[in-house]
N, C-alpha and C positions, 0 to 999 in steps of 0.2 A: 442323406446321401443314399442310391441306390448302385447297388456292388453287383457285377456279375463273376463268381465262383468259376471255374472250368479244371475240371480233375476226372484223371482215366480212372478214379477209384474211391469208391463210397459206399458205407453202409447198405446190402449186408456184409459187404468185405469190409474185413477186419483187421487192419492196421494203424499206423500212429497216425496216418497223413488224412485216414477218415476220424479218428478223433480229433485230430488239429482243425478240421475243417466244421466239423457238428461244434466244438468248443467256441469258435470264433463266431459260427454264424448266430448261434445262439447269445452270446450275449454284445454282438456289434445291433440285433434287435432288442435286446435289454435297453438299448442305449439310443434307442430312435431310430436305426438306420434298414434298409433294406437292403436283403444279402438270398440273391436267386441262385440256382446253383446247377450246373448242365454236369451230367455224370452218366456211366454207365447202364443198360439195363442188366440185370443178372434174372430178371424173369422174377424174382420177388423183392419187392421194396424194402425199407428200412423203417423205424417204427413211425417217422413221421418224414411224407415227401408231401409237406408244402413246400410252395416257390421251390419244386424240381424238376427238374430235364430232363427223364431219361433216356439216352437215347441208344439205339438199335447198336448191339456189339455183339463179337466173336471173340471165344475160346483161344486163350492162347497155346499153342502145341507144348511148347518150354515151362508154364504155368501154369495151367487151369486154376487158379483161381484169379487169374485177371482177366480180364475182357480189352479189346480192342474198339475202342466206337468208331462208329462210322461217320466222318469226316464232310462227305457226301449231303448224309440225309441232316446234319446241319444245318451246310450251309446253305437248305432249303427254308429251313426258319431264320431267315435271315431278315424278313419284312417282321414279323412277330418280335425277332429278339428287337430290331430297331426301333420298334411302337415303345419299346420300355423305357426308354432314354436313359439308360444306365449313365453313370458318371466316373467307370473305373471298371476295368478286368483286372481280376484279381487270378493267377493261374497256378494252379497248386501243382501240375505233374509234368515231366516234359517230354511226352509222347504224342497223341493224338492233340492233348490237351494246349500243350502248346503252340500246337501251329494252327491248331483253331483261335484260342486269343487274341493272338496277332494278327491274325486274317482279321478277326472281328473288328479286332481296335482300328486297324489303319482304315476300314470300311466304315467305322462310324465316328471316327474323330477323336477320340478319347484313349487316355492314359492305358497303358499295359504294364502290370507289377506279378511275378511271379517271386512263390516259397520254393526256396532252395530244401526242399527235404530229404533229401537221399545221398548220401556218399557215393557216388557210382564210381568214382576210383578201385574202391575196394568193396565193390558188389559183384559187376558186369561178369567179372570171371566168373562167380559162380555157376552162372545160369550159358557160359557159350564156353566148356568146358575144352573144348576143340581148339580152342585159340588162344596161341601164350600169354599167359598172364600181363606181362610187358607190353604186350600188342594192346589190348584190352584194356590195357592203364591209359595209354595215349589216345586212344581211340574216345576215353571215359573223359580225358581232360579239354581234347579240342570240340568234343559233343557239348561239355559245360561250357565252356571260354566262348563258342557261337552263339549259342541259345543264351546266356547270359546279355552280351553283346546287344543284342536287338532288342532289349526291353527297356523303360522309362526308372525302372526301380525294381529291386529286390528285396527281399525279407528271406532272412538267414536267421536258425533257432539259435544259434551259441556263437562265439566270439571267433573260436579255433578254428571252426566250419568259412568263416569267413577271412581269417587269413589264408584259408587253404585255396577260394575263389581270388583271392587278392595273386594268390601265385598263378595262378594258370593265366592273367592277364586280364581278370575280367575288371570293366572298368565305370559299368555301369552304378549309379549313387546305390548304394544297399545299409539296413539298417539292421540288429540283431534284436528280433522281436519271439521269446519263446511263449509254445502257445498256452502256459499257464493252469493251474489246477481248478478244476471247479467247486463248489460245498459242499457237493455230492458226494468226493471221494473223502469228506472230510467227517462222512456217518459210520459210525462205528459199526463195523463187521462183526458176523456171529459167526466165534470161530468152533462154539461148539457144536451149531448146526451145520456147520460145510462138511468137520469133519466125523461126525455122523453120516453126512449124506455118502461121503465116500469110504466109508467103514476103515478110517483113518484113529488111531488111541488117541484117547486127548492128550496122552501123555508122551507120546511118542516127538522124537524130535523131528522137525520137519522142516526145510528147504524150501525156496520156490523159486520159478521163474515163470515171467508172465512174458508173452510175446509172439511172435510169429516166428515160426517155430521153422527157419530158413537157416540158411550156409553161412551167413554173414553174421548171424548170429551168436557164433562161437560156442554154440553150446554144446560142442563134443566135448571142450576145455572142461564144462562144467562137469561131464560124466567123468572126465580122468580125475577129475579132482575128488568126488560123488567117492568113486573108489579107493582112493586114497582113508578120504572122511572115513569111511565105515571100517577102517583097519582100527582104529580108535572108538569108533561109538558106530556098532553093530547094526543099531536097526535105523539109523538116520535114514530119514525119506526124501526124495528130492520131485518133489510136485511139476511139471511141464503144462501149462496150460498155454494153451493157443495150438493153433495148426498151420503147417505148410509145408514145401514141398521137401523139407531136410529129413520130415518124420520119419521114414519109413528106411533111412539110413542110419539114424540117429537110435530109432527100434533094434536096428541089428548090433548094432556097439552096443548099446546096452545088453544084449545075447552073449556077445562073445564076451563082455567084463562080466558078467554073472550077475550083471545088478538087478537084474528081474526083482526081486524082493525089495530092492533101495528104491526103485521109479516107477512113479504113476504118470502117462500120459490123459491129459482130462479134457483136450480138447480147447474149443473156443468157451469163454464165460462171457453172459452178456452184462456190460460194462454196468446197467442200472440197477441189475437183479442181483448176480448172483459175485461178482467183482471183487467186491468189499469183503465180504464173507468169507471170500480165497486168501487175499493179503490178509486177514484178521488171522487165520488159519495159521499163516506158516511164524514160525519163530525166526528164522533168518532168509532174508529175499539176497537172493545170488544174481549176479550180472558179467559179462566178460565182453559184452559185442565192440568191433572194434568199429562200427560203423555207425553210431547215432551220430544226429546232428543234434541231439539235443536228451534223450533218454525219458520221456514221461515216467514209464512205468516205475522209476527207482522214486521220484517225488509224491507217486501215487504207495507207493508200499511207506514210503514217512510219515504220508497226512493217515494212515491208520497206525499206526507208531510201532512199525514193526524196523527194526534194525536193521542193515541192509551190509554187504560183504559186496564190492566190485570193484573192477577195475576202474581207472580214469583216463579213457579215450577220447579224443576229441570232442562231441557236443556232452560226454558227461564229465568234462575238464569245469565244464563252469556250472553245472549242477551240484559237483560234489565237493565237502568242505570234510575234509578227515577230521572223524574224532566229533561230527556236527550229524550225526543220523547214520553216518555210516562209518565202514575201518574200510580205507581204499588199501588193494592188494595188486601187488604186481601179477600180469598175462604168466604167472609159474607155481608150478602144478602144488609143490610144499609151500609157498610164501599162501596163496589162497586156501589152501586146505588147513594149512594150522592158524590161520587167522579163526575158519569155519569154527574148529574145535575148542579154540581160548576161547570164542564164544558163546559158543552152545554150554561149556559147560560153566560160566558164570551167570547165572539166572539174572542180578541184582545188575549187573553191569549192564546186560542186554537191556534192561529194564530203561535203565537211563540214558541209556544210547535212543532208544526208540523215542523217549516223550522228547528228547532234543531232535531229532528229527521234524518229528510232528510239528514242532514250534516254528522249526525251518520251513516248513512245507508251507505253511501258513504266510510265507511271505510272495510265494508264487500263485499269486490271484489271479485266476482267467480273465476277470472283467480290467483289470488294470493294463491286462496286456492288448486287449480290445480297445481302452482306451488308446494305447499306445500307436495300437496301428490303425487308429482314426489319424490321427496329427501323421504318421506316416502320407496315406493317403493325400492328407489335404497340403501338406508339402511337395507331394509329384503334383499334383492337380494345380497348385500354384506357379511350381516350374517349368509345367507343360505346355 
């Protein structure tokens, strides 16, 4: 089968929808099939751009770090892209991306399936801060209920995520297909060397959170809580890696709670190098975002058998099994903060919380979920 990808967002940008996307392409080729992929330029590539598209984008004003492609200078390769006789647009974002797809598709005869990855319900406000929340919701659900609408098939990462499309009306065939752990995350991290490299004690108790480091995130929760934590156990550390546009708000909370000495910001880690080594690092991985569709990073901190503390919000409603890798806590500041601290200080408990995790993690295999969404595929492609 030959697949064509289309996403406002890819490697060097760094979030879940470019790991969903390198996860899949990578082993739907494991598996025989050909998977091309039309993406942004950022002006430096990513570690491997075979079968990629880059094409000519702008700077978002609201974002900088996404890009805008030019829509235009596509649908100039439009004899090129048709020489490939693709058998399926696969559409991961729904911006430029989108309405390139569907342009494609209907111009060349063939099926259209986009991944629902983003809650924009409880995103959008972030980023158009000007306009009531309310407005912003409805705006979020009749944007999804349309663009859902016009395509042949969906792919939704969790259960929850897809009764939430089932409410807004949309009626298109959709199946829930998450994008699965790779072996890679399943190499054990050096937790002595990460925390060496950031003059971290081995001994020291340490937190993490992995992610893009955005409003929807919820990770000021995590600092009210950070502060709480250290009323109990002094030099607790809470590690931030990733980057986006919350940082530099999320910098100043941290200012005004005095946690300066509790938080290290460390930036983006690259997922092949330095990743593993971060989740080996920390003794308890924290989560609070009430927007995944699906949550990787909490699966990716089990398959290194580190213990995990979060809440269960929609796409981490079917990731998380209390008591099975992790202790789920309620969105409140003493229910998650004293979970933090029965934790940290039971060494032997942590101990076995983490290797059942691990064992969990182990059932979410990337390549199975590739197989999964082959037979997706080939069931649009039959009823198309």
């Amino acid at each position: 089968m030959k697949i064509l990808f289309i996403s406002d967002v890819y490697f060097p940008r760094v979030n879940g929808v470019s790991t969903s996307i390198e996860t899949f392409r990578r082993n739907l080729h494991f598996l025989g099939h050909t998977v091309h992929l039309i993406a942004p330029d950022y002006s430096t590539g990513s570690a491997d751009e075979t079968d990629i598209l880059r094409v000519p984008a702008r700077q978002l004003p609201f974002d900088p770090e996404d890009r805008l492609m030019s829509y235009r200078w596509v649908m100039k390769q439009f004899e090129k892209l048709r020489g490939e006789h693709y058998d399926i647009i696969h559409i991961q974002t729904p911006f430029v991306a989108h309405y390139l797809g569907t342009k494609l598709a209907r111009l060349l005869g063939i099926p259209c399936v986009e991944t629902y990855h983003t809650f924009f319900e409880e995103y959008l406000y972030h980023y158009v801060p000007l306009v009531p929340r309310a407005f912003m919701r409805f705006i979020a659900k009749r944007f999804s209920r349309h663009q859902g609408n016009s395509l042949d098939g969906m792919v939704v990462p969790s259960n929850p995520m897809l009764q939430v499309l089932k409410g807004y009306g949309i009626v298109t065939y959709a199946e829930v297909i998450p994008t699965g752990i790779e072996p890679a995350s399943f190499v054990a991290g050096n937790r002595v060397a990460f925390r060496s490299r950031y003059k971290i004690s081995q001994d020291r108790p340490m937190l993490l959170f992995v992610g893009r480091v955005a409003h929807e995130k919820n990770i000021g929760f995590l600092l009210k809580v950070l502060d709480r934590v250290r009323s109990e156990i002094s030099d607790i550390l809470l590690v931030i890696a990733g980057e986006g546009p919350a940082r530099e708000s999320l910098e100043r909370e941290v200012r005004e709670l005095g946690l300066g000495h509790n938080t290290l910001f460390i930036g983006y880690l690259d997922r092949h190098t330095d990743l593993n080594d971060c989740y080996r690092a920390a003794d308890i991985f924290v989560f609070s975002s009430r927007t995944e569709t699906q949550g990787l990073v909490l699966l990716e901190a089990m398959a290194q058998g580190v213990p995990v503390v979060s809440t269960a919000e929609l796409g981490t409603r079917d990731v998380l099994q209390d008591g099975v890798g992790v202790w789920i806590a309620q969105e409140d500041v003493a229910d998650f903060a004293d979970k933090i601290i029965k934790m940290s200080k039971d060494t032997g408990g942590r101990k076995s919380l983490g290797d059942a995790g691990h064992g969990y993690a182990l059932e979410w295999s990337a390549s199975k979920q590739a197989r999964r969404m082959l037979s997706f595929y080939q069931s649009i492609l039959v009823t198309g």
